[in-house]
C-alpha positions as CSV (number, residue, x, y, z in Angstrom):
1,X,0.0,0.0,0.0
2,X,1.7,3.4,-1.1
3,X,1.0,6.3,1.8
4,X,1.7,9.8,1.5
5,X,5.0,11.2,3.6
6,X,4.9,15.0,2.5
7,X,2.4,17.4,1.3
8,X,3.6,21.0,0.6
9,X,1.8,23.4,-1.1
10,X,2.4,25.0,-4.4
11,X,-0.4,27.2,-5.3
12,X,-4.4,27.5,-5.7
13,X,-5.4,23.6,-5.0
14,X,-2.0,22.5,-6.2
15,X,0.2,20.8,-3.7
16,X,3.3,18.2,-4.3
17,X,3.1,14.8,-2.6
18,X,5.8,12.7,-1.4
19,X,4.6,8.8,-1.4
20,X,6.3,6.0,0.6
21,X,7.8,4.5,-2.4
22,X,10.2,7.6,-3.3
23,X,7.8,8.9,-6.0
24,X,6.9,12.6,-5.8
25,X,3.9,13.9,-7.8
26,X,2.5,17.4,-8.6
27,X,-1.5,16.9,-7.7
28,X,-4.1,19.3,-8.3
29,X,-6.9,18.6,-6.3
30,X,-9.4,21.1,-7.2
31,X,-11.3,18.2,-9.1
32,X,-11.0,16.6,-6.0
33,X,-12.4,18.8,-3.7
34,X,-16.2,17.8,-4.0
35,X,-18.7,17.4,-1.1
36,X,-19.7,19.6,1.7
37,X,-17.0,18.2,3.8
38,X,-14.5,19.7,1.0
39,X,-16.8,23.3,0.4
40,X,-14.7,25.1,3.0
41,X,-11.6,24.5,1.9
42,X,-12.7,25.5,-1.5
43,X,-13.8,28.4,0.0
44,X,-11.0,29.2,2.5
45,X,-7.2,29.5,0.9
46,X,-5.9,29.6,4.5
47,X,-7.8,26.4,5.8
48,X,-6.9,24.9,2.3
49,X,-3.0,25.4,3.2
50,X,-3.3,24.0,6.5
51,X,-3.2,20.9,4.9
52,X,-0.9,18.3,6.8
53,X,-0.1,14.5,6.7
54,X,-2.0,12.0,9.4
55,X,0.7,9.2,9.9
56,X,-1.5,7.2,10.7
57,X,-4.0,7.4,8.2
58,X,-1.0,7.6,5.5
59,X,-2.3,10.3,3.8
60,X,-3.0,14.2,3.8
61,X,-6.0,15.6,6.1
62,X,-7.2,18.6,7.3
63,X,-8.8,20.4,10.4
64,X,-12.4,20.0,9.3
65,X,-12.1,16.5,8.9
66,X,-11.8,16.3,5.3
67,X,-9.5,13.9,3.7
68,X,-8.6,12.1,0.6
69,X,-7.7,8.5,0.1
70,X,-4.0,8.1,-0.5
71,X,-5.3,5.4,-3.5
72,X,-7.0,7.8,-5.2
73,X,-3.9,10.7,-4.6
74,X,-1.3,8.4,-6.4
75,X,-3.2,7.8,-9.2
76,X,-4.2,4.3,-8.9
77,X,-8.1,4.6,-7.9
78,X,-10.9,7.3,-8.5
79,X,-12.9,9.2,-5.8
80,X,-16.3,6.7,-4.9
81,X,-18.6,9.9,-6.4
82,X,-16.4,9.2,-9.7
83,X,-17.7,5.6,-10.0
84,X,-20.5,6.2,-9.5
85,X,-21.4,8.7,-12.4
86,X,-20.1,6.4,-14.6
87,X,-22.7,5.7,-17.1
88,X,-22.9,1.9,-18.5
89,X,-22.1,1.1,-21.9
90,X,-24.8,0.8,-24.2
């Protein structure tokens, strides 16, 4: 399971993520940031920043309770609300 060691901030909803394996990546989570849990910190630049890593949860959180699944942060997975507005095939 890859966790997230480092989160620093770049700019707007950009932030660059260090992951257990070594990789870093350059996320921008604005198309992340969906929910009510996520609306303040859409709205808030300062409670956006005060984004930090939960050890023990392996991946970035923030004071409101908000966070994101470390999965979904590397690249590997898609947010639960992505799957399910996926429209069948016809």
């Amino acid at each position: 399971m890859i966790l997230v060691r480092s989160v620093k901030v770049l700019d707007k909803f950009r932030v660059l993520l260090e992951f257990s394996d070594g990789e870093q990546k350059n996320v921008d989570l604005e198309p992340l940031l969906r929910g009510p849990i996520f609306e303040p910190l859409k709205q808030n630049p300062s409670l956006f920043r005060s984004v930090r890593v939960d050890e023990e949860l392996g991946t970035i959180v923030w004071d409101n309770g908000a966070d994101i699944d470390p999965d979904v942060l590397y690249g590997t997975h898609v947010p639960a609300w992505m799957e399910s507005e996926k429209t069948p095939a016809a």
